[in-house]
N, C-alpha and C positions, 0 to 999 in steps of 0.2 A: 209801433214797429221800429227796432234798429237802423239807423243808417246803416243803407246797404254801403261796405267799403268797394272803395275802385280801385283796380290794380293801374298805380302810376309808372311813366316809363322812369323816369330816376328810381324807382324803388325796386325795380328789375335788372337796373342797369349797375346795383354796387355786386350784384352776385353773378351778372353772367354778360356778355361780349354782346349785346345787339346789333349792337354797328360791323362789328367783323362777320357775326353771324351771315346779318344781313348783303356784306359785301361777297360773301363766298356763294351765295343764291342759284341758282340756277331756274331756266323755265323746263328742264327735261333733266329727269335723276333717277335712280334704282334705290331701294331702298326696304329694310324690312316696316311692315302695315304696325303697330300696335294696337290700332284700335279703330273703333268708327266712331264718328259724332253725327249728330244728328240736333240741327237747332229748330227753334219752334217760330220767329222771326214770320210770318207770313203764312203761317199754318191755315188750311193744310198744302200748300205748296211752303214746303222746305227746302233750308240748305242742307244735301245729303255730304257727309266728308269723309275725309280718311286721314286721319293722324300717319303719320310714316317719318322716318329717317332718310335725309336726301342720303344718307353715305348706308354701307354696310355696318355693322356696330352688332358683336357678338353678344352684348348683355341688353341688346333692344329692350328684352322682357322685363325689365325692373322699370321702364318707361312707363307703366301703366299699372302698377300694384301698391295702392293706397296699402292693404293689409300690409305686406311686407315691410312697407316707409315706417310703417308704423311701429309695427314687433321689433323692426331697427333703430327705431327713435332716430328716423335719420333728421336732419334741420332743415330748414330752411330753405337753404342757399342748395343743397342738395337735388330738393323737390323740384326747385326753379328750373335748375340746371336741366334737369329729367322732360319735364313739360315746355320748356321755350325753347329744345332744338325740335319739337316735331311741328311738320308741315302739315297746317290744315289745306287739303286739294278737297275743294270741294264744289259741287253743283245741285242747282236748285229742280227739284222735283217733285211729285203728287205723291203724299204718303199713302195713297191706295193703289197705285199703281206706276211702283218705282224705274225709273229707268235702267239703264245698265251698269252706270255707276253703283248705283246706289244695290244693286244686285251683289257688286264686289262688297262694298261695305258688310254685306250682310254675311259673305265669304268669313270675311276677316272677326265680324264677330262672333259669328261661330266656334273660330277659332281656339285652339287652346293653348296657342306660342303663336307670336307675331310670322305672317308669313309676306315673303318678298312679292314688291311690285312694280310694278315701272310707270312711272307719272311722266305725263305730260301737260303742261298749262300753256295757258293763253299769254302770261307774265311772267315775270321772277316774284315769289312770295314776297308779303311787306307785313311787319308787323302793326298789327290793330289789337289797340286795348280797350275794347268795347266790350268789357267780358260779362256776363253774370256771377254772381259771389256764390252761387253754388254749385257753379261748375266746376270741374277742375279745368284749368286754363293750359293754352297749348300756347306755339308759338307763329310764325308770321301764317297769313293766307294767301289762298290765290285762285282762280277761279278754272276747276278742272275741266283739260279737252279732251283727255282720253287717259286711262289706265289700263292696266292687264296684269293678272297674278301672273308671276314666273314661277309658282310652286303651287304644288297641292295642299293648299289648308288641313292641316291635322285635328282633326273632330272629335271629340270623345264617344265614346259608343253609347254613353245615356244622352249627350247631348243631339246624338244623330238619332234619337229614340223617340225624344220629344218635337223634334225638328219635322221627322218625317209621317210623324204619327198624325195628318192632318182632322182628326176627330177629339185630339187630346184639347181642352183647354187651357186658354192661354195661364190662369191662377191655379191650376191644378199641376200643369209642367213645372211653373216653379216652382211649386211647393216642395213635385216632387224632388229637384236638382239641390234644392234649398237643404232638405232632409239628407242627401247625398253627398254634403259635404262641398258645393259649388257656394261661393261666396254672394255676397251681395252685389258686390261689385261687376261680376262677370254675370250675373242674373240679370240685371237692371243695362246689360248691355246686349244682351239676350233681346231684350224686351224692344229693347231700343231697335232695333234692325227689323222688329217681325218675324225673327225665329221660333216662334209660340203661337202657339191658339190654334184655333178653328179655322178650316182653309180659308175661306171667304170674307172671314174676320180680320186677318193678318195684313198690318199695316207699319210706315216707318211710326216711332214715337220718338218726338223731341226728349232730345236725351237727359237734361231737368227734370221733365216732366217721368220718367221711365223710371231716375233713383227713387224718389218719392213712394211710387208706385210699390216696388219693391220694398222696401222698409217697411211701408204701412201693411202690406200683405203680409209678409213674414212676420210682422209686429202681433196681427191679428193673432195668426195661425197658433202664438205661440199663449197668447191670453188666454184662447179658446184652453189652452192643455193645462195651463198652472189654477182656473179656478177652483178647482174641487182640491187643491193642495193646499196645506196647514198656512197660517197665518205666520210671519214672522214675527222675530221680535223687535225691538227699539234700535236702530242702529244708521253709523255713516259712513259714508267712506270718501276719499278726495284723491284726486291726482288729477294731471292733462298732460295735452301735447302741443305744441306750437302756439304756447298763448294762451290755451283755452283749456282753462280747468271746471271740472263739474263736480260739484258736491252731493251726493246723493244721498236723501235723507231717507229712509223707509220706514214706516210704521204699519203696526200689527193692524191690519184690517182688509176689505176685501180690495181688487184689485182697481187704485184709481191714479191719477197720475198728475202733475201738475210741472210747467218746466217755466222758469222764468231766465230771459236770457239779460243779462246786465254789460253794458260796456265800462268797461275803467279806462279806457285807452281818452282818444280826441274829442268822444260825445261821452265825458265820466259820466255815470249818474243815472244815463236812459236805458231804458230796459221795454222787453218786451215778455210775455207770456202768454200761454195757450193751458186750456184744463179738460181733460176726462173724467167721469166719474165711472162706476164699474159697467155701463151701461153705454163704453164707447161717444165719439163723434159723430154728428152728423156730418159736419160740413169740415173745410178742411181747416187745419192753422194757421188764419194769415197771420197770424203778428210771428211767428217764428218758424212759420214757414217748415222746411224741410229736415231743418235742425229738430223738430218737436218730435217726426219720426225716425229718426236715424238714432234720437239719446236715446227715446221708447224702446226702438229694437236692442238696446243696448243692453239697459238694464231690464227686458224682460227674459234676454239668453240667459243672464246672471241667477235672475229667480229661476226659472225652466231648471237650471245646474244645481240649485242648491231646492227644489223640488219644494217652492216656498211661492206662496203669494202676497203680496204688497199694497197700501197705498206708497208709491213715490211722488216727493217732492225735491225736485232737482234744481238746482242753483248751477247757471252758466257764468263763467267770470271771463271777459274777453281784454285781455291785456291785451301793450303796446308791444309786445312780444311776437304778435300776431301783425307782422306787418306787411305781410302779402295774401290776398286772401285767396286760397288753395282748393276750398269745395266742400261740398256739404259732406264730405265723408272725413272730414278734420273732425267735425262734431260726432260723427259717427266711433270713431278710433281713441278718438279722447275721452268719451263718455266710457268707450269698453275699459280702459287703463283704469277710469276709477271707479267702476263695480269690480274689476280683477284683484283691487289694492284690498289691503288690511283691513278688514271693517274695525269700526268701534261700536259696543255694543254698552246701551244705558238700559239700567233699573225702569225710567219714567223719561214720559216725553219732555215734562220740566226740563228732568236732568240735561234731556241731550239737546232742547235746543236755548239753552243757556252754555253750556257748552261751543255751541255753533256759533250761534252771535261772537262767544269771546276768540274761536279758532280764526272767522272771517276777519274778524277786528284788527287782531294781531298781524293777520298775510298781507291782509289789501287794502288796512285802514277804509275799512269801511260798515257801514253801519246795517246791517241786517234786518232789525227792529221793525221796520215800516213793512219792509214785502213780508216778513211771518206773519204781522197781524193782518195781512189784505190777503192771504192764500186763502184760493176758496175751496183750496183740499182741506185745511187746519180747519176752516172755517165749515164745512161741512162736518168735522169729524166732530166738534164741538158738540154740532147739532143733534149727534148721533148718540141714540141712548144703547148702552151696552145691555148684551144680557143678565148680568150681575146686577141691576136696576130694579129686576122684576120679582 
């Protein structure tokens, strides 16, 4: 498994004000919500929270849309900017039977534009970088005494459908919202609050735990549709975002998948990877974790689109470029840029992964060689006798 990276206070502090930030604090502010969190820390007693803006701020809504960061190619110093002014207020609760805080929280994820709050805390927010690397990272906290919406949350009318429908389950609401054109992002925060399932079922979900969830659900739903679709041909494609580029290699066969994630950055060399074959996981990917389903969902929208099914074998390259670590939906958005980009299309797998070896060689000076011959996608297909055999 990858060292997980730690978000350091100098490597936040060349792109945004912490100390001013911090000096302007307040323990009572108004403020639009953007979002809820929800950490796992103690589960099942969590911390329930509310991302919000101590001030008014008319473009609040860009504070929380990974898609957007992304279709912008905004950088870095941008994202930071975005995520280290909002205030985690938050307080600790039974994800079965949430307080009132945590009742708001669920307000605000519902949501479908950040709506205003009024916070009061016990302290002035302090920032702590105790983060996890697949979260997206906010900025100072503080331990909430009271809140209250000063607006009416604006709901979407399918989202008030599955919300209120308490017989609907919880994988079948997203699927349906999924299908409807709600992203994964606002799904998996959906999930995250208990706004889905079965009345009695309905609970907070740490909100790690909640992306994941959604990815691999949506991942599924979309495998189930592409198997009975034609086999692709020989091809790759490459691009990233923030650091992190994916190479994705596809070949003509039925649907299996392999992702190996490589760091070139501080630990050059270490790498981790996870493998499906068409016959799904059982258990989940610890060596790549959350990243295994968010590139999956990625490059299975890609096949779904172009009405093809695949073995993939995916190549993560994690550069020093990557110097703040932003959340498992960087792997998600950067995976999509390089199934979106220009495929290259080879005659024979020879062709295209002599090709690959000399394309990776030439980027990142580095050597390919060793994980081709150890993929136990390659290494299955080997195995595999075609029907032109018989």
């Amino acid at each position: 498994m990858l060292a997980a990276k730690k978000i350091k206070y100098s490597d936040i502090e060349k792109f945004f004000p912490l100390a001013r930030i911090q000096n302007n604090l307040k323990e009572s502010f108004s403020g639009p919500a953007t979002a809820p969190f929800v950490g796992r820390s103690g589960y099942p007693n969590v911390n329930a929270g509310i991302l919000s803006l101590p001030e008014q701020n008319s473009e609040a809504w860009k504070y929380d849309q990974p898609r957007l960061w992304a279709m912008q190619s905004l950088p870095i110093p941008n994202i930071v900017n975005y995520r280290f002014s909002l205030v985690n207020s938050r307080m600790k609760t039974a994800v079965k039977n949430p307080c009132r805080i945590a009742e708001i929280a669920q307000e605000i994820g519902l949501a479908s534009r950040p709506v205003d709050v009024e916070i009061n805390l016990f302290k002035k927010p302090s920032f702590n970088f105790d983060y996890e690397d697949a979260i997206t990272p906010y900025g100072p906290t503080a331990k909430l005494k009271s809140a209250k919406l000063t607006e009416n949350p604006k709901i979407n009318q399918q989202v008030e459908k599955v919300y209120s429908d308490v017989d609907f389950k919880a994988n079948e609401a997203l699927k349906y919202l999924y299908a409807r054109g709600f992203d994964e992002h606002f799904l998996s925060r959906l999930l995250s609050v208990g706004g889905v399932g079965v009345k009695f079922e309905r609970k907070l979900v740490p909100t790690r735990w909640s992306i994941t969830a959604v990815d691999d659900l949506m991942g599924k739903k979309i495998i189930s549709e592409i198997q009975d679709f034609p086999q692709s041909d020989f091809q790759i494609s490459f691009d990233g975002y923030l650091g992190n580029y994916y190479l994705i290699i596809l070949l003509p066969q039925a649907w299996s998948y392999e992702l190996f994630e490589i760091q070139l950055g501080e630990h050059y060399g270490s790498y981790s990877t996870d493998y499906e074959n068409c016959f799904g996981r059982k258990d989940y990917a610890e060596s790549t974790a959350g990243g295994y389903y968010a590139c999956r969902l990625a490059v299975l929208e890609k096949l779904k689109e172009r009405k093809r099914q695949t073995g993939a074998l995916v190549f993560r390259f994690i550069t020093n470029e990557y110097s703040v670590p932003l959340g498992v939906w960087v792997c998600r958005e950067a995976a999509r840029k390089s199934a979106k980009s220009q495929a290259i299309v080879f005659a024979s797998q020879e062709e295209m992964m002599d090709y690959v070896k000399a394309f990776i060689k030439q980027r990142f000076s580095f050597d390919l060689g060793w994980f081709i011959k150890e993929s136990k996608l390659l290494r299955e297909r080997r195995g595999q006798r075609r029907l032109g055999e018989f």
